[in-house]
Every structure is written in C-alpha cells, then in structure tokens.
C-alpha positions as CSV (number, residue, x, y, z in Angstrom):
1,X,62.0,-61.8,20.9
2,X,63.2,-59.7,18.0
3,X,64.8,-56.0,19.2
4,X,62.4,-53.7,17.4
5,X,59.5,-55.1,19.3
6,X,60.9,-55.1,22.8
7,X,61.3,-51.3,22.1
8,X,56.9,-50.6,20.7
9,X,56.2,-52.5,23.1
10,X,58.1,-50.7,25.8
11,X,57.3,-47.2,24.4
12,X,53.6,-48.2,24.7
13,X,54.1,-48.8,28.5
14,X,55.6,-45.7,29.1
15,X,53.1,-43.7,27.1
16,X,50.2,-45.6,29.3
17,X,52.3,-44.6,32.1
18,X,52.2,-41.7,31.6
19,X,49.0,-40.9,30.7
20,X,47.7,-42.2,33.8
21,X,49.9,-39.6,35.6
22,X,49.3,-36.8,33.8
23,X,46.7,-34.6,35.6
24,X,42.9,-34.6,34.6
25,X,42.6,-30.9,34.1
26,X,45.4,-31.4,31.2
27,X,42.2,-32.6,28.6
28,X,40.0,-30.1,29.9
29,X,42.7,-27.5,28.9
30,X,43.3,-29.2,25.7
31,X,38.9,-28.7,24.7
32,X,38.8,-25.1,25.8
33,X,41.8,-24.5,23.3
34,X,39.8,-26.2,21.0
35,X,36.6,-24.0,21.1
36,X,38.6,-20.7,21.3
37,X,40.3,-21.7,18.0
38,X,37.0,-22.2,16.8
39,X,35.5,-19.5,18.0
40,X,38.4,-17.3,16.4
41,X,37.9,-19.2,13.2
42,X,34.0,-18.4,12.8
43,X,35.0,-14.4,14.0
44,X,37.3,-14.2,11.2
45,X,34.6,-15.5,8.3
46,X,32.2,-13.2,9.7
47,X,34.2,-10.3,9.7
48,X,35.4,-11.2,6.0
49,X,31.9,-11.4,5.1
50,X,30.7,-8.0,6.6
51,X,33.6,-6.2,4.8
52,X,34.1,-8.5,2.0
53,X,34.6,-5.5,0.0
54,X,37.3,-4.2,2.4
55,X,39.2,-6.7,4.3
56,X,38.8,-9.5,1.9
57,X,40.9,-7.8,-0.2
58,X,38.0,-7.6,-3.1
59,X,37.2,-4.7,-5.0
60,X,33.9,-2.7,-4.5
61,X,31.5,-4.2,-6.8
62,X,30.3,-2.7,-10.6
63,X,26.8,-1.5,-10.8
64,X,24.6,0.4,-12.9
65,X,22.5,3.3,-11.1
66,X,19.7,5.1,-12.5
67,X,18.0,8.3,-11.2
68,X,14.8,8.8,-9.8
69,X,12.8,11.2,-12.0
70,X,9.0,12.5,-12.2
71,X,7.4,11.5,-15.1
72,X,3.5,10.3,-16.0
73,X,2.2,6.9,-15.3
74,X,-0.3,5.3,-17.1
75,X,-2.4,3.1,-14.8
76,X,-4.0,0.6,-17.3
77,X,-5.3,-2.9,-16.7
78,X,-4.7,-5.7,-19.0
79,X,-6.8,-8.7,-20.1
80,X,-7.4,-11.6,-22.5
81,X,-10.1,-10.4,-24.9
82,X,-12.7,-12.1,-27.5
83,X,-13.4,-10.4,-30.5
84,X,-17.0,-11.1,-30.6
85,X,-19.6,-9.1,-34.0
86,X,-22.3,-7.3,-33.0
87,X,-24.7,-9.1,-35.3
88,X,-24.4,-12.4,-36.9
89,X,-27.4,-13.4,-38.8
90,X,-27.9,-17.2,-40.9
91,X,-29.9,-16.1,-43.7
92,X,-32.7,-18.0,-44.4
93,X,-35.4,-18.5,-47.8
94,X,-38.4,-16.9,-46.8
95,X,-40.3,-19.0,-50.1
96,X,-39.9,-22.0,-50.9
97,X,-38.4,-22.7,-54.6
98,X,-35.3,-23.8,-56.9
99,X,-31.8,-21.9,-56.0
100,X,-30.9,-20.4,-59.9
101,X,-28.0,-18.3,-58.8
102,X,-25.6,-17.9,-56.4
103,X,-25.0,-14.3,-56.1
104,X,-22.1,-14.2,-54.1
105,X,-18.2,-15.3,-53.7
106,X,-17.6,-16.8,-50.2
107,X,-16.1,-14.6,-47.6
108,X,-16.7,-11.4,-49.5
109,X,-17.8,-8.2,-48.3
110,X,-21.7,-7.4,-48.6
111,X,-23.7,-4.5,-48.6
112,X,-27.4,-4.5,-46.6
113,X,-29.5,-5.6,-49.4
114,X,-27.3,-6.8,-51.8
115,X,-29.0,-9.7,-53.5
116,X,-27.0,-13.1,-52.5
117,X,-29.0,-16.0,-53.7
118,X,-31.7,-16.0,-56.4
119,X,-34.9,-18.3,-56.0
120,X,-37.1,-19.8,-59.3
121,X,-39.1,-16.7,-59.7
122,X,-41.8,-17.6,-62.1
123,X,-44.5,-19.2,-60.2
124,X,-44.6,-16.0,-57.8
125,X,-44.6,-13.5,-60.3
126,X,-47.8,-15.5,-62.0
127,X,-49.5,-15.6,-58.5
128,X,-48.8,-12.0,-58.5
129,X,-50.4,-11.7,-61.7
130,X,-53.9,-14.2,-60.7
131,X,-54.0,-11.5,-57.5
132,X,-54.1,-8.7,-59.6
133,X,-56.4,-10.1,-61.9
134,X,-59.2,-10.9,-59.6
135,X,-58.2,-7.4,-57.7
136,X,-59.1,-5.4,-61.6
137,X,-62.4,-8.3,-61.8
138,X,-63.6,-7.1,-58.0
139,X,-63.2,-3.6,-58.3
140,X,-65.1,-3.9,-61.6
141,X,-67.9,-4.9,-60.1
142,X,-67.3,-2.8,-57.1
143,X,-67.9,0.4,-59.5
144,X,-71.2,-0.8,-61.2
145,X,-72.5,-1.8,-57.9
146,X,-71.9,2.3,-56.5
147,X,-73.3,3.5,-59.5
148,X,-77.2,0.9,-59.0
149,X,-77.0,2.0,-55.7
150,X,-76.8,5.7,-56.7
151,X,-80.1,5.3,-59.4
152,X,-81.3,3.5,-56.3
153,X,-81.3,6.3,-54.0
154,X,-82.5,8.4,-56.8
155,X,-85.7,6.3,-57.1
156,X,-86.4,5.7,-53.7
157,X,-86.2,10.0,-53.2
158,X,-89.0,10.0,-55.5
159,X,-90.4,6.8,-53.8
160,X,-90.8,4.9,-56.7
161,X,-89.0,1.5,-55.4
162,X,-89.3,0.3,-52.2
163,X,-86.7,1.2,-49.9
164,X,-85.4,-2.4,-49.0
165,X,-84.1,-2.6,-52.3
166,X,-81.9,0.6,-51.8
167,X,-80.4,-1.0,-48.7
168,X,-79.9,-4.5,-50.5
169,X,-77.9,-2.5,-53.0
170,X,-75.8,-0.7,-49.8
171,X,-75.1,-3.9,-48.6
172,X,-73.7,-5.5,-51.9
173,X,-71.5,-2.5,-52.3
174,X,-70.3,-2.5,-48.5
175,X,-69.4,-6.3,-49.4
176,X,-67.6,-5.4,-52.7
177,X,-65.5,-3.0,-50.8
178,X,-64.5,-5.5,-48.3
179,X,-63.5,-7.9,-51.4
180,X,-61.5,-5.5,-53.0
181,X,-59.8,-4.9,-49.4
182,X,-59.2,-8.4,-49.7
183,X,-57.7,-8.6,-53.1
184,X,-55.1,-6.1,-52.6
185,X,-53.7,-8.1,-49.8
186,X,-53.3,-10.8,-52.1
187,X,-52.0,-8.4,-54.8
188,X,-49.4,-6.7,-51.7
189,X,-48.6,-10.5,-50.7
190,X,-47.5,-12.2,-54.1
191,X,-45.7,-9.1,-54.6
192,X,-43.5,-9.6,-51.3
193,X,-43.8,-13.7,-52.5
194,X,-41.7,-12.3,-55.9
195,X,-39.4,-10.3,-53.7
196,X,-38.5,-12.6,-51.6
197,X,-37.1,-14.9,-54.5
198,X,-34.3,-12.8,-54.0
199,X,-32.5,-13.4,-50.8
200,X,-30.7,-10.2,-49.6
201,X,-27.9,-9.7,-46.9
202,X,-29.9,-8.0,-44.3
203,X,-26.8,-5.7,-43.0
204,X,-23.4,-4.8,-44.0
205,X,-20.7,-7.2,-43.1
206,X,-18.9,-10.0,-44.6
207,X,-20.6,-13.6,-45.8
208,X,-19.4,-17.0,-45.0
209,X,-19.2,-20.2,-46.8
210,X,-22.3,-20.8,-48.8
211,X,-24.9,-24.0,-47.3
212,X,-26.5,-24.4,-50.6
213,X,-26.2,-24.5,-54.4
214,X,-27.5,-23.8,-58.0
215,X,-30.3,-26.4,-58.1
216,X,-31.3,-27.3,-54.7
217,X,-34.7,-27.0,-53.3
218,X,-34.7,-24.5,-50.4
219,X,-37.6,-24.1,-47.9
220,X,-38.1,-21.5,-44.6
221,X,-37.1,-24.3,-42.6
222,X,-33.3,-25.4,-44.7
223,X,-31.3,-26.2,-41.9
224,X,-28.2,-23.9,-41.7
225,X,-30.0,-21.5,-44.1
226,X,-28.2,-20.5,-47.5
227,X,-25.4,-18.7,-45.8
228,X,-24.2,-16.5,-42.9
229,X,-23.7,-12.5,-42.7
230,X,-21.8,-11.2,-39.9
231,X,-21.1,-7.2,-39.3
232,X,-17.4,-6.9,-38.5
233,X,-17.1,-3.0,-38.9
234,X,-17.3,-1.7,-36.3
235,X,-16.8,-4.6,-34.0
236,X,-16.7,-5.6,-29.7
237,X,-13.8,-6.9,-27.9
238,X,-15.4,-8.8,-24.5
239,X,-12.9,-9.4,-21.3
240,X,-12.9,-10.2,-17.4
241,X,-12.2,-7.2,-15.3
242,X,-11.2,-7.8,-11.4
243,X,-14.3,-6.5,-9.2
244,X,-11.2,-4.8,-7.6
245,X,-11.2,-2.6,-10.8
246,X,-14.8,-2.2,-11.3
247,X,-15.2,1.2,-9.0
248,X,-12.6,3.0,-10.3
249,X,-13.8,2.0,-14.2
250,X,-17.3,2.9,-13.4
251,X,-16.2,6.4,-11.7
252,X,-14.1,7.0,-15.1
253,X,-16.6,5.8,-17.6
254,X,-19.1,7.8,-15.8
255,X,-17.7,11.1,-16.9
256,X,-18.6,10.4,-20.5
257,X,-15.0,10.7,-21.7
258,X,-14.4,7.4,-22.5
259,X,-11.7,5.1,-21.6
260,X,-9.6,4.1,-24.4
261,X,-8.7,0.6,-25.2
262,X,-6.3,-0.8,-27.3
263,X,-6.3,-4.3,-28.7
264,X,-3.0,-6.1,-29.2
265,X,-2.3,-9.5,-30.6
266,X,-1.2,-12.8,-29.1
267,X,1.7,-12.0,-28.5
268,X,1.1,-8.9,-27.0
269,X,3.2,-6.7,-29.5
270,X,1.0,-5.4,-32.8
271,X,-1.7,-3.3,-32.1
272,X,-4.4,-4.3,-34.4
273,X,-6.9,-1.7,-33.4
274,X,-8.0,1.3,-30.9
275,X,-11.4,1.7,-29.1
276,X,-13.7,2.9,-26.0
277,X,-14.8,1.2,-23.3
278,X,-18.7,0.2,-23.8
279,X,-20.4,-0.8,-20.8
280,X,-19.9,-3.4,-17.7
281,X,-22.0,-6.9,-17.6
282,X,-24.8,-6.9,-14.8
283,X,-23.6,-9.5,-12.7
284,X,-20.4,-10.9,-11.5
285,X,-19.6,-14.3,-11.9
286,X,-19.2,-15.2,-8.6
287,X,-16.5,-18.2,-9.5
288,X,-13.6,-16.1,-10.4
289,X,-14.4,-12.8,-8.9
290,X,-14.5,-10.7,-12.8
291,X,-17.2,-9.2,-14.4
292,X,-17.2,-9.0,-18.0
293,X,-16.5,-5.6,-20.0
294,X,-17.1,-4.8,-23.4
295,X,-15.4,-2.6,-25.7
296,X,-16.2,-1.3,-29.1
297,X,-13.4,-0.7,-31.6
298,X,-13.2,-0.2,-35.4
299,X,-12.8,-2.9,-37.7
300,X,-12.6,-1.0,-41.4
301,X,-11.9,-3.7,-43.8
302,X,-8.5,-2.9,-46.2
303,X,-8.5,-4.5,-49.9
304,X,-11.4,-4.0,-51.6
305,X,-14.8,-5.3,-51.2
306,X,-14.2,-9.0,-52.5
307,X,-13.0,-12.0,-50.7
308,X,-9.8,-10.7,-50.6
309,X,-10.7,-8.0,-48.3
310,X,-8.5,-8.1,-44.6
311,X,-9.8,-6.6,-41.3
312,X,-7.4,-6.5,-38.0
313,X,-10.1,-8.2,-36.3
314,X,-11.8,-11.2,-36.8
315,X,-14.6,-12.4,-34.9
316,X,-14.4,-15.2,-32.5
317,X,-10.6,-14.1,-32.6
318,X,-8.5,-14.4,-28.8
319,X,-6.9,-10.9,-28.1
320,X,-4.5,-8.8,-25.8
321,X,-6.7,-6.2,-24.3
322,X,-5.3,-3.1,-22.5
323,X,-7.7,-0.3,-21.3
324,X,-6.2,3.4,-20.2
325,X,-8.2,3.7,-16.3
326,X,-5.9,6.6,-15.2
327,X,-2.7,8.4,-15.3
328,X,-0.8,9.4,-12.5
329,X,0.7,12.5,-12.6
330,X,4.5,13.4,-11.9
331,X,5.4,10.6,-9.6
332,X,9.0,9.4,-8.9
333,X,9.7,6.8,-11.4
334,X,12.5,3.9,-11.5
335,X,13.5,1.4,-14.4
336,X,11.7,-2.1,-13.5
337,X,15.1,-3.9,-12.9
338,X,16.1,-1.5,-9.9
339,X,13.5,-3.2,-7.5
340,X,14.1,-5.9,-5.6
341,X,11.8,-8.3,-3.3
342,X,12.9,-9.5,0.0
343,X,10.8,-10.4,3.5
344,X,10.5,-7.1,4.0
345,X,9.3,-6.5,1.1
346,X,9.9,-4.0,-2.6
347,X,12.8,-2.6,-1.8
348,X,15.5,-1.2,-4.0
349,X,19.2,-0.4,-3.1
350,X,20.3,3.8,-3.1
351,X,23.6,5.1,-3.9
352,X,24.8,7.1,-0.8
353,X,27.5,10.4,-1.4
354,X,30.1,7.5,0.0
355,X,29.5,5.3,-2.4
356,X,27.6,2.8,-0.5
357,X,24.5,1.2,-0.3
358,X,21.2,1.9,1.3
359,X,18.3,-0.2,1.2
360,X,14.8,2.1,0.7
361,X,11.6,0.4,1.5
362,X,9.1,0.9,-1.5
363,X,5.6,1.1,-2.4
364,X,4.5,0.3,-6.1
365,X,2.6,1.7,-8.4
366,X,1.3,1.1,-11.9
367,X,4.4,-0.2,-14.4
368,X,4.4,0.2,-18.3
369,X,7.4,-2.6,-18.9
370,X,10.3,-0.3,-18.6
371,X,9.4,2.0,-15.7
372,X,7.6,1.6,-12.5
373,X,5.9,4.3,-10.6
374,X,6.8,4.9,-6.8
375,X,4.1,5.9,-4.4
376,X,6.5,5.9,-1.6
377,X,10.2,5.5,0.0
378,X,12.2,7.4,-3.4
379,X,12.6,11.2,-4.0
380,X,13.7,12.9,-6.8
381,X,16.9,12.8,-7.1
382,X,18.3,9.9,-5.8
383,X,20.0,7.4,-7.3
384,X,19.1,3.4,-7.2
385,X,21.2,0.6,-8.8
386,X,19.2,-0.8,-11.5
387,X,22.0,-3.5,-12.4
388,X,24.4,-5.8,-10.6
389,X,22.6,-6.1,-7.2
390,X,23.1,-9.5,-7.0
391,X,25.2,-9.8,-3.9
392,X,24.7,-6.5,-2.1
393,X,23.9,-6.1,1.1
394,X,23.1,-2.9,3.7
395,X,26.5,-0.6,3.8
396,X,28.1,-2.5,0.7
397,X,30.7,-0.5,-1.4
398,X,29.8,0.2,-5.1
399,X,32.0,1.0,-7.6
400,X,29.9,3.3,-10.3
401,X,30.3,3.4,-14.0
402,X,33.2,5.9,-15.0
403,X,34.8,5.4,-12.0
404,X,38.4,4.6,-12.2
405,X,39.3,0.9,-12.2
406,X,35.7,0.5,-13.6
407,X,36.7,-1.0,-17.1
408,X,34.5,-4.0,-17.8
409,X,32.2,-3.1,-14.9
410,X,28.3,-3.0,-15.7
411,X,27.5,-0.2,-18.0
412,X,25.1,2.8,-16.7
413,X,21.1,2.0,-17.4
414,X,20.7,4.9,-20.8
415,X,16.8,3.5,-20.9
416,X,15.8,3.6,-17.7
417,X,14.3,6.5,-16.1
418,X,16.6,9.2,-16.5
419,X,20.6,7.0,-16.3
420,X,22.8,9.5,-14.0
C-alpha cells in the first residue's frame, strides 16, 4: 500500500473518531451562531435602508419643490363632440322639365333664394298665359251678365217681366263669379308653375356636389334631388355628458347666463371656435350612463362667398369639446407632477423646516393640465416636491435646489404653481 494513502485513510478514522465523541450540543451551538449572524445580517440592511440617506453614506436626494398657492380653478368637463348643422335640406324640382342651367359652383356659399338650377321655362309661362286668357274671357262675360241682371231688376220693379227671369239672371251671375274665382287659381297656379322653374336655395348655407346636369329631365320625385344646402353659420356641436354632471349643468344653465363652451380639434390644441351651452337631451341612454348635450357655436365662413370659402367647423366633423360648469375660487393649488398615488391614496410629499419629508393625504379637485386644485390636506404656504420623488419615503432627507452641493440636482419647478 502506497504511503500517501495509509495517511487519508488514517486521517479519515480519526476525524470519524472523533466526531462521534464530540458532544451533541456542539451542532446545536454551531445553528444558533448561524441564525444570529443572520439575524445581524438582515438588522444591518434594514437599518441601511431606513437611513439610506445617513448611514449609507449617500447624499440627501435632489428635488424640486413648489409652493402651495391660492389661485382660481376652472371646473370644466371635457368630451368628444360632433359638429352636427342645424338644417340640411336636398333640394328637390317642384315641376317637372329640362335642367337649362346650372346656377351654381359646388361647395359654394348660397344665399336663401338664390337661384341654383334653372328648369325649361316655356311651357309654364304659356300655361300661365291660357289661365289668364280664359280668366280676361270669364270675367267678360261676368260684367255683361251684372249689367242683364241690373235692366232685369229694373223691369221686374215696373213688373213688366216675370220675376223668374230676374232670378235666372242672379243665378248666371252667381255662377260667373264662381268661374272667375276659379280662373284666377289657375292664373295664381301657372304663375307659381313659372316660378318654380327656378330652383332656389331655401336658406343660407353652403351647397354640395350637384345630382344633376344641363339636359336631364328632372321630376318631384329625382332621387337625391338636384343638390344639397346645409346652414353651417351658426352651427351645433352634440356630446355625452356623465349623468353625474347633469345636476350641477342644469343648476348653472338655469340661471340664464350661459355656460361657455369651447371647441378644440383632434388633437385637443387649436380652438376652432367658442359657444354656449343649448339644452340637455330628454332621456338618458341607459347603456352608458350620458345624456347628450348640445351646444351652439358660430361658424362665420372666411374667404369670400365662392367655393373657396373656409369655416372652422364642418359638419359631421369629430371634435374636442370643453364646457366651463364652474370656477372655484382661491383654493390651494399644486403643479400636477407633485401628486402622487399610493394605497392610501393622493398624497404628495411636504418639505419640513429640517429638510425632510412629510407625506400629506390629499383630496382632488378640478385640474387644467398644469395645476390641480386641493380641496383638502395642503395650506398655503407649504412647500411639496413636484420633482424627483421617485424613491422617497416618510422622514427622507432632501437636498433642495440652491443648496450647497446641489450642482446638477433637479432644477426648482418656475411653471408650477408659484416655484419657492
């Protein structure tokens, strides 16, 4: 047997040896040593992280503050909006007839009445004129009929005819009348006939495309008419409104001052135009809780009154809608980015004199973007971090702008509401 392993092999006989001599409360000694080093270990993290600012050796951490002021809030409510005209009207022939003229250029601005499409007028204007001929023919005959019954009544005052002859002659005249009566209708309606050749935009507002053309046969019932006139000045915007919202609207609008409205595009940046709030819907629609709201804004057109004409609005358009219900008045504001959401709730973090942190339970109110009103847990006065929260906790050391070692540290909030 070779030397070396004589020697492992007596070394592991010894070791066994003595292992089965050494006392059993050796191993439990050995685990509790383990578990208070442990123990010791998980202390020592804790501790770092409670004054991570402190005993960690890092330095209090760069914010931005902000200080609560009193200012105005707008409380406004915000919707999707379609621009929707207050009259559209597909203009139809009330004769039938040839189309000789096309009055109009597509998408131009009309006046009520302006003449748009021009119908064959000849064979109206010659009814017009057979009417008034047999109109001058009746009333002719009308007149020599007065003037027999006249001598008639003359002659039976002397009773020298008999008297049913004087009441034949009443009769014919009474029957006249009722003929001329009757022509004059016929003379009033070929005269409307002629007129209505003409086709005329029945309101102000601006035409569509054009249905038919110079040479076509129209009739009352053309399908799609000869064009379409909508009124785009002024002009309603329709959205959804909570039923949440629909008390406080009502107990607004019932005042008679109005709530303004102002209409923004897609993207919710360019106001295209201002206007009031018009009236509620009804009903509710039960499905998603809104009722629909109308407003009425102007809609001037800019450009002329030709088919180059523009207008902000355009009907059928889809629309940012944001209607003015209140404003509160002098309440503590703070910039949007000082508040914070945890399980307890809106909370933001104030400065304390020492320079550390206090969380402050909050109550929201109405926001423009920038700002957001306070209805509870902030004074005047006090100062929030509005930047470089990320990490704080209750008790944490800040390190404000301007104060020394601060170089490179978050700079102070200028746009919020009022940057100490």
């Amino acid at each position: 047997m070779c030397p070396w392993r004589f020697t492992l092999s007596k070394f592991i006989e010894d070791s066994a040896a003595a292992q089965r001599s050494r006392p059993r409360w050796f191993a439990w000694v050995l685990v509790l040593v383990g578990l208070a080093g442990v123990a010791l270990l998980a202390y020592w993290f804790a501790a770092a992280g409670v004054t991570k600012n402190t005993r960690a050796g890092r330095p209090p951490a760069a914010v931005a503050v902000a200080t609560v002021a009193l200012a105005d809030m707008p409380e406004t409510v915000s919707a999707i909006g379609t621009v929707v005209p207050l009259d559209t009207a597909t203009v139809q022939s009330q004769v039938s007839g040839n189309v000789t003229a096309i009055l109009f250029k597509e998408g131009q601005l009309v006046a009520q009445g302006q003449p748009i499409v021009q119908i064959d007028q000849r064979p109206y204007a010659l009814s017009l004129q057979q009417a008034q001929g047999t109109l001058a023919r009746d009333q002719a005959s009308l007149a020599m009929a007065r003037l027999d019954l006249k001598r008639y009544e003359m002659l039976a005052a002397q009773d020298s005819i008999a008297r049913q002859t004087m009441e034949d002659e009443r009769a014919t005249v009474a029957q006249l009348e009722g003929t001329v009566a009757t022509d004059r209708a016929a003379v009033g309606t070929a005269r409307l006939n002629l007129q209505y050749a003409t086709i005329k935009a029945p309101f102000a507002g601006r035409i569509g495309l054009k249905q038919v053309f110079v040479g076509n046969y129209v009739t009352p019932s053309t399908t799609g008419g000869v064009a379409t006139v909508t009124r785009i000045d002024p002009i309603d915007v329709e959205f959804s409104l909570p039923q949440a919202m629909l008390g406080d609207v009502q107990r607004k609008a019932g005042t008679g001052a109005g709530l303004p409205v102002t209409v923004l595009d897609q993207d919710n940046k360019t106001v295209l135009a201002h206007g009031i709030f018009a009236t509620f819907d009804n009903q509710i629609n039960t499905g998603t809780g809104t009722v629909m709201a109308k407003a009425r804004v102007g809609n001037a057109p800019v450009g002329g009154k030709d088919s180059k004409a523009t207008m902000a609005l355009f009907p059928n358009q889809f629309v940012n809608v944001s209607m003015l219900v209140d404003t509160l008045r002098q309440v503590p504001i703070v910039p949007v980015s000082a508040l914070r959401h945890g399980a307890q709730g809106d909370f933001a973090f104030v400065v304390q004199p020492d320079k550390t942190v206090k969380i402050a339970i909050v109550r929201l109110g109405p926001s423009d973007g920038t700002n957001t009103a306070i209805l509870s847990g902030l004074q005047k006065g006090q100062v929030v971090v509005s930047e470089g929260a990320d990490g704080l906790d209750e008790g944490s050391v800040v390190r404000l702008p301007g104060d020394k070692g601060g170089a490179g540290g978050a700079k102070r909030n200028q746009g919020g509401a009022g940057g100490q």
